[in-house]
C-alpha positions in Angstrom: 2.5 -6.5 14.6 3.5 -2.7 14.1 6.4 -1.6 12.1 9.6 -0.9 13.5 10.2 2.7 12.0 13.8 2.5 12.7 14.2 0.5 10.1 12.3 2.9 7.6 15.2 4.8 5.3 13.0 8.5 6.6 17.0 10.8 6.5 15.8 12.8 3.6 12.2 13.8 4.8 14.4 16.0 7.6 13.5 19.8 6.1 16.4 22.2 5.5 16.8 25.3 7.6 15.3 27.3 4.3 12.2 28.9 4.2 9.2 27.7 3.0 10.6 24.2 3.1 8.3 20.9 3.6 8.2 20.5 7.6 8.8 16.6 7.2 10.6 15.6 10.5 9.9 12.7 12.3 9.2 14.7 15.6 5.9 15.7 13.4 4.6 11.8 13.5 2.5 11.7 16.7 -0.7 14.0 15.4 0.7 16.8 13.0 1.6 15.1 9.9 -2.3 13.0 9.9 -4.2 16.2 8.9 -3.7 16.3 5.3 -3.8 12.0 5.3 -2.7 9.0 7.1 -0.4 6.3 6.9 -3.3 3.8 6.0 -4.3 6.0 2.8 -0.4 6.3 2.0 0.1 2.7 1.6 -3.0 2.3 -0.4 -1.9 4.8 -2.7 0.9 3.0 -3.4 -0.6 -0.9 -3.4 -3.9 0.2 -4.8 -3.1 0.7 -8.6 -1.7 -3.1 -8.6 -5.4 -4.3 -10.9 -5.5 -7.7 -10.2 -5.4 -8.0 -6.4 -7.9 -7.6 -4.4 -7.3 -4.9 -1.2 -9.3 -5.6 2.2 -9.5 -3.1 4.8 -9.2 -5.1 8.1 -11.3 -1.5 9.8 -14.9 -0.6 10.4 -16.5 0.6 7.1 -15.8 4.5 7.2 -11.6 3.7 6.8 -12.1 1.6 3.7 -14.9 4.0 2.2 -13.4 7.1 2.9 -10.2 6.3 0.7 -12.0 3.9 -1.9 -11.6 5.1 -5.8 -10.1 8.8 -4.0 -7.6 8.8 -6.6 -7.1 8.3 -10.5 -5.5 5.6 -11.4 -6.7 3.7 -14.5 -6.1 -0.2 -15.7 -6.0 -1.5 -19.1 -7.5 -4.7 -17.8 -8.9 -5.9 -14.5 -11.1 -3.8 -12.7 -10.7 -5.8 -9.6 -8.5 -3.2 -7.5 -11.3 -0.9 -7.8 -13.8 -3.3 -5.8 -13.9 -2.0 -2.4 -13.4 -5.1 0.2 -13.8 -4.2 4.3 -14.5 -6.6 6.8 -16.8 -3.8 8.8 -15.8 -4.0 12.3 -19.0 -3.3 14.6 -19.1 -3.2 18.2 -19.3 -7.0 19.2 -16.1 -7.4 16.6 -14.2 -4.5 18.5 -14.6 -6.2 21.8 -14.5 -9.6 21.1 -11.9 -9.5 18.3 -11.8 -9.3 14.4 -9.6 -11.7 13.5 -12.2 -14.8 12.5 -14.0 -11.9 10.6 -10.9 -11.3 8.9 -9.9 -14.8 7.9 -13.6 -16.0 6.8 -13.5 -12.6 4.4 -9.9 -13.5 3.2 -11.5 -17.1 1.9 -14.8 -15.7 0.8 -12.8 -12.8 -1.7 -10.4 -15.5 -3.0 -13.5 -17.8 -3.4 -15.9 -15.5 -5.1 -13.5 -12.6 -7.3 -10.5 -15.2 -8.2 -7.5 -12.0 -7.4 -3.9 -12.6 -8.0 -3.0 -12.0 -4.6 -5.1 -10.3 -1.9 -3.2 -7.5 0.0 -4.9 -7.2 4.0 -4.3 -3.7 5.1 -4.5 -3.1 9.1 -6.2 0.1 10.1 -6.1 2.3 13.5 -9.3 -0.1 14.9 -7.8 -3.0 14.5 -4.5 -2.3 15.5 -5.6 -0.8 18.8 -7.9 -4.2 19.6 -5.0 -6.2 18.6 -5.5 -8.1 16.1 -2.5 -10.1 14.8 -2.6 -9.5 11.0 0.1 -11.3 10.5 -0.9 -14.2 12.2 -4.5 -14.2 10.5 -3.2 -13.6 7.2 -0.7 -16.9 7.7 -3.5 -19.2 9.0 -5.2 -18.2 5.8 -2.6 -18.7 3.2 -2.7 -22.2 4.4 -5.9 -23.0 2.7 -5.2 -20.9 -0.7 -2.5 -21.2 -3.6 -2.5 -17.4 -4.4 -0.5 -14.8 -2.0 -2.0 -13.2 1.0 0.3 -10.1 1.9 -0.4 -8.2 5.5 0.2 -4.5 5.1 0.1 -2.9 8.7 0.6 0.6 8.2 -2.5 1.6 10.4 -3.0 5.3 10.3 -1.8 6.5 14.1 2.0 5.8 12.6 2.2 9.3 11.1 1.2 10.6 7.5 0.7 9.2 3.9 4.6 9.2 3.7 5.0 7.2 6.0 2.6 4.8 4.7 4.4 4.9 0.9 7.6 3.6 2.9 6.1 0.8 4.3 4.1 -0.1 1.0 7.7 -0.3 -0.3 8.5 -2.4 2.1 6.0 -5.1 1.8 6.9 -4.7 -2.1 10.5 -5.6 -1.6 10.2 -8.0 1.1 7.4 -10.1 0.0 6.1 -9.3 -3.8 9.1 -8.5 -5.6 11.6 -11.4 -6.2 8.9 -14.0 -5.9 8.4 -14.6 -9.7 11.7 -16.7 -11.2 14.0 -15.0 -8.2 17.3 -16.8 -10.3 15.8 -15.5 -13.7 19.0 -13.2 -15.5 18.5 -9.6 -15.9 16.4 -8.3 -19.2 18.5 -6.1 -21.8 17.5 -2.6 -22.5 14.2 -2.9 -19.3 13.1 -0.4 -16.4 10.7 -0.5 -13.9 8.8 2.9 -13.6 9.1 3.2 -9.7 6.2 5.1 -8.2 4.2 6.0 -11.2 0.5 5.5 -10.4 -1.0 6.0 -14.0 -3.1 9.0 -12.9 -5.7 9.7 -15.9 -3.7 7.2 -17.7 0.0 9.0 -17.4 1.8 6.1 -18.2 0.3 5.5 -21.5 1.5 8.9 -22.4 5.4 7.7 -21.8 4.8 4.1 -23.0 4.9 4.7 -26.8 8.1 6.4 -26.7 9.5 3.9 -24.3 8.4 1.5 -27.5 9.5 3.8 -29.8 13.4 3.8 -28.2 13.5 -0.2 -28.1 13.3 0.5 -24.1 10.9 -2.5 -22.5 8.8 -1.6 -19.6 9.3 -4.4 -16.7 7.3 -3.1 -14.6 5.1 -0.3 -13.6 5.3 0.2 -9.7 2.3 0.2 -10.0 0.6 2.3 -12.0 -1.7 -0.4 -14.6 0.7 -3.3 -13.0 -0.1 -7.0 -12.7 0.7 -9.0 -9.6 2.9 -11.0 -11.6 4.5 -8.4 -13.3 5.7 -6.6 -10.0 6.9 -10.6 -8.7 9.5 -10.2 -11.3 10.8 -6.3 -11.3 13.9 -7.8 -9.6 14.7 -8.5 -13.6 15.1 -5.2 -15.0 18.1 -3.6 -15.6 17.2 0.1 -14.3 14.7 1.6 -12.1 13.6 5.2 -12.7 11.9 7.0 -10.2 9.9 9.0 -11.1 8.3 10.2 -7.5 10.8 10.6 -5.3 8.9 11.2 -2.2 7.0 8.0 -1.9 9.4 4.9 -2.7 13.1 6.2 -2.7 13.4 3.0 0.3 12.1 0.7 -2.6 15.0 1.7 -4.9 17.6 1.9 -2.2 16.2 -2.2 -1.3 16.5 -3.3 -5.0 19.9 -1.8 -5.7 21.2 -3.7 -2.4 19.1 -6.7 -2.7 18.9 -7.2 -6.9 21.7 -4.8 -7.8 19.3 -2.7 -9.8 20.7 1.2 -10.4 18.0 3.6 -10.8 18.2 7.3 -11.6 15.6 10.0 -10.9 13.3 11.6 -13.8 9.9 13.5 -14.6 7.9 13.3 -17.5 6.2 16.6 -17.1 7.4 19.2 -20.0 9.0 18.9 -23.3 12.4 19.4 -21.2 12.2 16.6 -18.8 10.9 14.5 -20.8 13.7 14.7 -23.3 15.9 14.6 -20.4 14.0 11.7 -19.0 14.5 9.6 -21.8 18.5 10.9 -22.3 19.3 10.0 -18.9 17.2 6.4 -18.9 19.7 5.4 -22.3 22.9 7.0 -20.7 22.2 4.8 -17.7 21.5 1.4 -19.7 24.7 2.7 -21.2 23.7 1.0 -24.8 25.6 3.2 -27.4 23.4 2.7 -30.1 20.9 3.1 -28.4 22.1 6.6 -26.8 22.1 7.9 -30.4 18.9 7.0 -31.5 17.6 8.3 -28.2 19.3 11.9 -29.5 17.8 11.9 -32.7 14.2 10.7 -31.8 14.1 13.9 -29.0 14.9 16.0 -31.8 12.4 14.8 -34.0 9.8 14.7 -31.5 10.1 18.0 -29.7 10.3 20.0 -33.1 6.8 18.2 -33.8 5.3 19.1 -29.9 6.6 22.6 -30.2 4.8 23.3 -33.2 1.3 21.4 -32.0 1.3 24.0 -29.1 2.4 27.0 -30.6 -0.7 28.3 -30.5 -1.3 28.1 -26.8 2.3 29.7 -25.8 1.3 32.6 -28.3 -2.3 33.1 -25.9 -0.7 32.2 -22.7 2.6 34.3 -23.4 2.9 36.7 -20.4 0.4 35.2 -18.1 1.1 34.5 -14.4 0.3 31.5 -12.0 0.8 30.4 -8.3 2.1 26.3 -7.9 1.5 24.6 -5.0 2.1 20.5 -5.5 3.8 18.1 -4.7 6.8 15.5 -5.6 8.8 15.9 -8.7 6.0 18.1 -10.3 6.7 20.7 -7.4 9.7 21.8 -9.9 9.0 20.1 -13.2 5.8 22.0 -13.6 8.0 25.3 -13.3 9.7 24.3 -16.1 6.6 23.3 -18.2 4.5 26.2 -17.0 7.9 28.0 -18.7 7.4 26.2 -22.0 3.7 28.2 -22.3 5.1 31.5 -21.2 3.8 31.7 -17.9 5.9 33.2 -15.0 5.4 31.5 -11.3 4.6 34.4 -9.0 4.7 31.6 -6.4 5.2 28.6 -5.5 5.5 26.0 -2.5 4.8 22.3 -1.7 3.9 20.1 1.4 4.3 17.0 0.5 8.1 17.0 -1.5 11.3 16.3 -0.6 13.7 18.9 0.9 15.9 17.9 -2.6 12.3 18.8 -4.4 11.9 21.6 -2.9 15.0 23.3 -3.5 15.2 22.4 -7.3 12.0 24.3 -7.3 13.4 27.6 -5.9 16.4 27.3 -7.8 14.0 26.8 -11.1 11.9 29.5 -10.2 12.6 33.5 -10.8 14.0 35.2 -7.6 11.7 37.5 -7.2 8.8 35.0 -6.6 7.6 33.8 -3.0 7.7 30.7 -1.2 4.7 29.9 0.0 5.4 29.7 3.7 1.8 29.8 5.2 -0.2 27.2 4.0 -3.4 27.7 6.0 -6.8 28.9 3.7 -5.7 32.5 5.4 -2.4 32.7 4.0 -3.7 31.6 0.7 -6.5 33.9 0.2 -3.5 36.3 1.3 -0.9 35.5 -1.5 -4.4 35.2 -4.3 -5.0 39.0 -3.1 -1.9 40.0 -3.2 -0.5 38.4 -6.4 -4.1 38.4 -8.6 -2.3 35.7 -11.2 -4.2 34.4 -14.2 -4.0 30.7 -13.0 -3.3 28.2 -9.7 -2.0 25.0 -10.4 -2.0 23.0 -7.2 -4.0 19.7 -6.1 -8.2 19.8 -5.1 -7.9 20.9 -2.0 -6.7 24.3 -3.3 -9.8 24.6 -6.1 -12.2 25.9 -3.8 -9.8 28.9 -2.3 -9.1 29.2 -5.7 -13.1 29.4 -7.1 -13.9 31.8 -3.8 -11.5 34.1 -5.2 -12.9 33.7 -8.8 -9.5 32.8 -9.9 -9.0 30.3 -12.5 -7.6 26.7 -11.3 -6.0 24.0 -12.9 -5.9 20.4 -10.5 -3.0 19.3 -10.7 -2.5 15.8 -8.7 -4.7 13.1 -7.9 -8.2 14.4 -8.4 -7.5 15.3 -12.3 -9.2 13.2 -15.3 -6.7 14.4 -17.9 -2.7 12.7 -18.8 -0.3 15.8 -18.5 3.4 13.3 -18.8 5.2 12.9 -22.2 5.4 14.9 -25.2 1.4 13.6 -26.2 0.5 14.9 -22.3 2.4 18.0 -23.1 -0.2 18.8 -26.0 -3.0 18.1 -24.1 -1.7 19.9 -20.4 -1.3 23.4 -23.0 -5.0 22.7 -23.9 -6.0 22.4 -20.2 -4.2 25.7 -19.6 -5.6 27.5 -22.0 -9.1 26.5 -21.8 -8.8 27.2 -18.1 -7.4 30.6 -18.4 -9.8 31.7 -21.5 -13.3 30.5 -20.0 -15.8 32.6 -20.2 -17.0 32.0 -17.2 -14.4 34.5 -15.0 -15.6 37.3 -17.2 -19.0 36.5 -16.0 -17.9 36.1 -12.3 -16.3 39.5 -12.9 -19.7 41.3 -13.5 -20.7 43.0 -9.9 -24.2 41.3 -8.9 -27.4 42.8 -9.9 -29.1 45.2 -7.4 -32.3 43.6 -5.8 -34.4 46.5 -7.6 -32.9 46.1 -11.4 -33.9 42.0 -10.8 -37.2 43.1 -9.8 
């Protein structure tokens, strides 16, 4: 029942001999690379978002509640994937066996909540007892009409990286496909591969999508329908657009459905133009390469102008970036846009490829962030003083013990920072960070006991 990681595509998460780079190696699987998350909570990050399936956690009930809602991604329908389903292994289940919990709950969800598909994800209990998810899952799909997919990416197999790989895998080997497999290829249509819609991210790129003549197939699987995902295999281009957590997915569909796909960001005025040039050059439409040129024009002379106002506060300001994925250099280039020079910057969770684009983007006087620990950040806060850090939730509290202002940056945010409309509303964020009154106040020394008295 476990996965055979030969088989996972994991050559690029090797780290180049540079410093500061993301220490990704395999040899970092047994123990090191769980601290930050596991493979379990990696493949639900990636199967989660899909709205109208139902995800059980096959795993006593802190696994399941312990990664339930823990990230942002928003629907435009069903609410379903938000429901948290766990079979909650107890003792007498641990030593007897969880399987017949397991299948009764498979029947009872598609009975009661009527999903799409139910995806069954193994965790490090029930992998260690050993029970056969694949077998249970199979026994069930014999008494129900919709798809019951086994996702055994338990969380002992290493980090959340991991855990996007297998997701992809499951994806390509029993979602995607299923839906009209001899159906022909649909002119001018992407899939947006590993776009989650945090805070509602994709609707920021949608309407120019629309705009362009450009159809979304599929959303992978940010907002996405089960049925939507069954027929990806039908666009004509995949864009990834997080290169760290389903590059395996692309590499599948370009063997499997013959399906190029090109890399892009949607953070900034820059990459989003750039997005949106590469995504017609690829489709290789010539009218529609020209109309791509002259709507980027149009648009970015309109976003410049809606956030000139912030750029001309923020000019000169200062900031330390620590992220992840393709923001770890595309928010270099949009912190740019505002006026704000990266003091420094590092990652944990990118690419070696990400990385470097990053250091390359970034002036060479700024520091990599090599020590990661809460130590080494209080360090580089004390030494640097910036204005702002931009970096993910785990940061904020460094970041509010230092009385520093702090922008979140990943998961955790309630805000849509990609496209040109995300642009306006990211300066906003920045600028009402940065100007709060609040620092001032956190400035002020504390009053002595005897002036409060």
């Amino acid at each position: 029942m476990f996965v055979n990681l030969s088989k996972l595509d994991l050559k690029e998460t090797c780290s180049p001999a540079d410093k500061g780079a993301p220490k990704l190696c395999l040899r970092a699987l047994p123990g090191e690379g769980a601290e930050r998350s596991c493979a379990f909570d990696g493949a639900r990050v990636v199967l989660m978002p899909v709205t109208d399936a139902a995800h059980l956690v096959h795993s006593p009930i802190a696994c399941a509640g312990n990664s339930w809602d823990n990230r942002g991604a928003r629907s435009s329908g069903s609410q379903l994937f938000r429901r948290g389903f766990t079979t909650d292994l107890k003792e007498q289940d641990i030593i007897y066996g969880g399987e017949e919990k397991l299948f009764q709950a498979i029947l009872e969800i598609a009975t009661k909540h009527r999903p799409q598909a139910i995806f069954v994800y193994s965790s490090c209990v029930a992998a260690l007892i050993g029970d056969d998810l694949e077998k249970t899952c199979a026994r069930a799909q014999e008494k129900l009409t919709i798809p019951v997919i086994p996702v055994n990416a338990p969380g002992f197999l290493g980090d959340k990286n991991i855990g996007n790989r297998i997701a992809g895998d499951v994806l390509a080997n029993r979602v995607i496909g299923t839906k009209d497999p001899e159906a022909p290829k649909v002119p001018l249509s992407i899939n947006l591969i590993g776009e989650y819609n945090i805070a509602g991210d994709l609707w920021g790129v949608l309407p120019d999508l629309q705009n362009l003549g450009i159809r979304l197939q599929a959303a992978i699987t940010g907002d996405a329908r089960f049925a939507d995902v069954q027929s990806a295999h039908r666009a004509s281009l995949n864009v990834l657009v997080c290169s760290k957590s389903l590059t395996n997915l692309v590499r599948t569909m370009e063997r499997r459905w013959q399906i190029p796909y090109i890399n892009a960001s949607f953070y900034g005025i820059r990459d989003t133009s750039q997005a949106l040039q590469d995504i017609a050059a690829a489709l290789g439409d010539p009218a529609l390469i020209e109309r791509t040129k002259f709507y980027i024009k149009k648009r970015e002379a309109v976003i410049r102008q809606a956030i000139a106002q912030y750029r001309e506060r923020l000019e000169g300001k200062t900031a330390i970036l620590f992220t992840g994925g393709v923001k770890t250099w595309s928010m270099v280039s949009t912190l740019a846009e505002l006026g704000i020079n990266i003091l420094a910057g590092g990652t944990q969770n990118s690419t070696p490829e990400d990385f470097l684009r990053m250091k390359e983007l970034m002036d060479p006087t700024a520091q990599i962030i090599e020590d990661t620990s809460s130590a080494g950040f209080l360090d580089i806060i004390a030494t640097k003083k910036p204005d702002l850090i931009v970096a993910g939730g785990k940061t904020k509290y460094l970041a509010h013990k230092t009385r520093t202002p702090f922008l979140d940056i990943n998961h955790g945010r309630k805000l849509p920072y990609a496209g040109y409309e995300g642009m306006i509303t990211f300066a906003q964020a920045v600028d009402r960070t940065v100007f709060s009154p609040v620092w001032e106040l956190l400035a002020r020394p504390f009053p002595s006991l005897e002036a409060a008295l």
